[in-house]
Legacy VTK file of the C-alpha trace (Angstrom):
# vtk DataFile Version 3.0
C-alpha trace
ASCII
DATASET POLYDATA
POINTS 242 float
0.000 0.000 0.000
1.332 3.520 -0.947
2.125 5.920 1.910
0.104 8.205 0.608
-3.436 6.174 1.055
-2.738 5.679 4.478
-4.236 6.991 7.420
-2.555 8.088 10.822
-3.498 4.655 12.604
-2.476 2.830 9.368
1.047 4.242 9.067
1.384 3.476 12.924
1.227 -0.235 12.321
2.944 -0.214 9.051
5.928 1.684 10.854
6.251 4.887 10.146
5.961 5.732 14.110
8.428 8.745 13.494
7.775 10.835 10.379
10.052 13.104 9.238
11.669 15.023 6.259
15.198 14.085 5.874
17.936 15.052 3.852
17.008 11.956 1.653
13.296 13.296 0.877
14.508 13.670 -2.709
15.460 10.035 -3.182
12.936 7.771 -5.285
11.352 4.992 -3.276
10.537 1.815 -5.094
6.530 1.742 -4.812
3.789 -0.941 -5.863
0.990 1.067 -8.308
-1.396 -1.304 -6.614
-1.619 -3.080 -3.184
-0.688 -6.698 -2.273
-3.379 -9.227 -1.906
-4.052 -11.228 1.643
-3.224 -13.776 -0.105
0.300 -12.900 -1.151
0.713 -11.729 2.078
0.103 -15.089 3.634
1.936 -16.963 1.292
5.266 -14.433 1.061
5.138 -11.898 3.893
3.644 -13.496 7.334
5.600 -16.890 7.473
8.676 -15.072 7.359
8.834 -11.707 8.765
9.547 -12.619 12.413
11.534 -15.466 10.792
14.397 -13.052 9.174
17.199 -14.035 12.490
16.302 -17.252 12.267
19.378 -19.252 12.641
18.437 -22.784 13.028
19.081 -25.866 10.894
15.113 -26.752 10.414
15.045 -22.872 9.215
18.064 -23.033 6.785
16.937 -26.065 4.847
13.287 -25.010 4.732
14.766 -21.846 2.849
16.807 -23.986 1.003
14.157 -25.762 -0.296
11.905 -22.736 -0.722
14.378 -20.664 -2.328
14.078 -21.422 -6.277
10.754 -20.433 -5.800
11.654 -16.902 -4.918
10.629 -14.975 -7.744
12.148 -11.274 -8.515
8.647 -10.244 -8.697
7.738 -11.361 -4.792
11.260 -9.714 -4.035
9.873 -6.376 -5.346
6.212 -6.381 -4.285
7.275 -6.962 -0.612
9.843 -3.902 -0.860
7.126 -1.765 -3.004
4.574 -2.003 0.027
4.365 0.456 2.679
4.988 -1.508 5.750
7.996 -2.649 7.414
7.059 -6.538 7.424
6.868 -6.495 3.723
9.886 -4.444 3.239
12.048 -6.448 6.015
10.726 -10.005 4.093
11.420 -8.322 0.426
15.166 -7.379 1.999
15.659 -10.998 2.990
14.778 -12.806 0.421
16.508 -10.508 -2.002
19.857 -11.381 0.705
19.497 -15.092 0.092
18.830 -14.930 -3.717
21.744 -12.633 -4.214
20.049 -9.864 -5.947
22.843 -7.730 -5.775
20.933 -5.350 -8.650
18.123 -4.434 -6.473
21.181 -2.845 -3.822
19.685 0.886 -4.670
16.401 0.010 -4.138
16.934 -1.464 -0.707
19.920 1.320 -0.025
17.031 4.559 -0.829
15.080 2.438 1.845
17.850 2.735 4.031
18.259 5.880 3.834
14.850 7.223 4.082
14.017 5.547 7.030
10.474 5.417 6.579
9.249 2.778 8.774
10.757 1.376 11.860
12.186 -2.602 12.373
13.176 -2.991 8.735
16.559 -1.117 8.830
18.424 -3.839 10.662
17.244 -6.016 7.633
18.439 -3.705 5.266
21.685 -3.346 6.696
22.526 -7.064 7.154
21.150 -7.402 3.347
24.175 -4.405 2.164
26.580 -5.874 4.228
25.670 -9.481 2.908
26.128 -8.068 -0.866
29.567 -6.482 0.472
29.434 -3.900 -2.789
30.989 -0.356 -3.226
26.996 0.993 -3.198
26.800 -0.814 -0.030
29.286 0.910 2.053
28.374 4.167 0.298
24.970 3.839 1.409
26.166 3.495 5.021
28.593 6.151 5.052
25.734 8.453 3.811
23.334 7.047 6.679
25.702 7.239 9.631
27.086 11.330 8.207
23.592 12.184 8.899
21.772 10.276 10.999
24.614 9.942 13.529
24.267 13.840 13.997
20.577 13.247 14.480
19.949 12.028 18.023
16.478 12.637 17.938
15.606 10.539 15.066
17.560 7.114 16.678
16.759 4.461 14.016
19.266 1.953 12.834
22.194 3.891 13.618
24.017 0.755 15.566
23.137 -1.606 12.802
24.339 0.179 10.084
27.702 1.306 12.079
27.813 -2.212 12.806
27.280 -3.398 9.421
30.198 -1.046 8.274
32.417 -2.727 10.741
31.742 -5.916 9.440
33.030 -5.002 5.739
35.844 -3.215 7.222
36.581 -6.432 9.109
36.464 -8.641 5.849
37.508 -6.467 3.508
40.631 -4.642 5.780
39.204 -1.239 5.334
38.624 1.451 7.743
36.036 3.108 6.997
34.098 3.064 10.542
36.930 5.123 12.133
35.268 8.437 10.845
32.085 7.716 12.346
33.390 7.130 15.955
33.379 10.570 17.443
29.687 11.059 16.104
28.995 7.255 17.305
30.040 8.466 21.066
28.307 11.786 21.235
24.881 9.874 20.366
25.064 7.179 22.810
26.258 9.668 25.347
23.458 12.181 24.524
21.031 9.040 24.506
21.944 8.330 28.158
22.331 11.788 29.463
18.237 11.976 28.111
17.487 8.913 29.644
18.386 9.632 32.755
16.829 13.312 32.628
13.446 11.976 31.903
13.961 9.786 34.852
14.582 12.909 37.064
11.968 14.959 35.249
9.122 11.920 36.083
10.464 11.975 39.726
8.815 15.848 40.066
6.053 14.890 37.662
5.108 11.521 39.890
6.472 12.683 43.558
4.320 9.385 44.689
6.746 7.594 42.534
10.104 9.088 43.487
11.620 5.979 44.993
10.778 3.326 42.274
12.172 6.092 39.560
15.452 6.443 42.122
16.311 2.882 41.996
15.656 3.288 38.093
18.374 5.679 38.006
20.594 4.580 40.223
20.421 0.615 37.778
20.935 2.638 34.475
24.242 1.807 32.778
26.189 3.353 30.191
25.078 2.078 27.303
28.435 0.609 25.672
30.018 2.513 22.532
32.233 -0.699 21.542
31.057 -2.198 18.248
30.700 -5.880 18.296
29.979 -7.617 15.019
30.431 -11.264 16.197
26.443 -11.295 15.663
26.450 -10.157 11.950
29.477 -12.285 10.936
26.954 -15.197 12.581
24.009 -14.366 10.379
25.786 -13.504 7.311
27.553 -17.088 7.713
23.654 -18.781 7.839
22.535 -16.450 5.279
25.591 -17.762 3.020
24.534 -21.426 3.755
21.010 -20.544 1.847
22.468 -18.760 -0.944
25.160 -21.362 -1.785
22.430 -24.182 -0.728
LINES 1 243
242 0 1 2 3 4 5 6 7 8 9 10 11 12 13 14 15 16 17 18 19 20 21 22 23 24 25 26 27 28 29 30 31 32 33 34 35 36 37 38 39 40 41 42 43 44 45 46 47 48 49 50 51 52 53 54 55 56 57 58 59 60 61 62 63 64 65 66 67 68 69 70 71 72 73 74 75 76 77 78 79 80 81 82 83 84 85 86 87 88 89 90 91 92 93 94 95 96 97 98 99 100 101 102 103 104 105 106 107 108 109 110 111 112 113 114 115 116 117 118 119 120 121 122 123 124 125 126 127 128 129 130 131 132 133 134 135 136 137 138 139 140 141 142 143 144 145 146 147 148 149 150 151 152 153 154 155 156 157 158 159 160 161 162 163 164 165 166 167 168 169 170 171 172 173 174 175 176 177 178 179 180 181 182 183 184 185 186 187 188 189 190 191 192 193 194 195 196 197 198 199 200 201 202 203 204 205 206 207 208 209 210 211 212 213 214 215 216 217 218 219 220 221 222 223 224 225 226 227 228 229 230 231 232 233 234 235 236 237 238 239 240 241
């Protein structure tokens, strides 16, 4: 379904909890003329979407087996509808069938950020294709959104993501993203901890509960760990070369 035919309650569940206009507004989005059918969607979009981490070896040989049936055009209707369980399941499948040519389309998703939960997907799908677009794409992301605290999307996947090719390829291309990596997790927990105090004059009845809230919290780490990605990537090879 197109963004445009949506109403406020609709874009809620599809994902776009956050709207804003972003220095990728210009970009065109890949978009379906007409919407998916219930039917599609419970043959290509609701077996899978909560499936995409799946790691398993039941998991990896049912995708095996499932893959040839993958068509381009089930690829592009999931990632031409409006929501992020399409576009997440349209990401993965184009990961394990290697459709390296449908990078930009998945990359202007990226960067748009229109609807939350898919940009992990997106991320693991540029990293998986390990292509000059692909570590464009995050360098563009992370410039911006990095300096945008208040719009806190996908930031650590994509930085994480970039790692990961930096790790395989012997690049460094992360290092010029650390100082703007540290300001927003530090500027994420100084605003945690500020709402914490602000709810402890808002709810006085509540001031001890909130206190022991403040006194757990925990710097959120800035270290990068990509042990996870290298893990899904190495499943997500074991479909595509199945």
């Amino acid at each position: 379904m197109k963004k445009e035919n949506l109403s406020s309650i609709q874009l809620h569940s599809a994902g776009a909890i956050i709207q804003h206009k972003s220095h990728f507004e210009d970009l065109v989005t890949h978009v379906n003329e007409t919407e998916i059918s219930q039917t599609f969607r419970e043959e290509w979009v609701i077996p899978f979407y909560l499936e995409r981490n799946n790691q398993s070896e039941e998991w990896i040989k049912k995708m095996i087996q499932l893959k040839p049936k993958i068509s381009e055009d089930i690829i592009l209707q999931n990632l031409g509808d409006f929501n992020w369980r399409t576009r997440s399941t349209g990401s993965y499948f184009a990961c394990i069938k290697k459709a390296t040519h449908l990078e930009k389309i998945i990359g202007t998703h990226l960067l748009k950020s229109e609807v939350c939960y898919a940009g992990s997907e997106y991320a693991l799908t540029l990293a998986s294709f390990n292509t000059e677009h692909s570590v464009s794409c995050f360098n563009f992301y992370l410039e911006y959104y990095l300096t945008k605290p208040e719009l806190y999307f996908d930031q650590g996947s994509v930085i994480t993501a970039l790692k990961y090719l930096d790790e395989i390829n012997n690049t460094d291309q992360t290092e010029k993203h650390l100082k703007n990596w540290e300001d927003l997790i530090n500027w994420r927990n100084q605003k945690q901890f500020e709402n914490l105090e602000h709810l402890k004059k808002m709810i006085p009845d509540k001031i001890e509960d909130l206190e022991k809230q403040i006194q757990a919290l925990k710097p959120t780490t800035t270290i990068i760990e990509t042990a996870y990605i290298h893990k899904a990537i190495e499943s997500l090879t074991r479909i595509i070369n199945g």
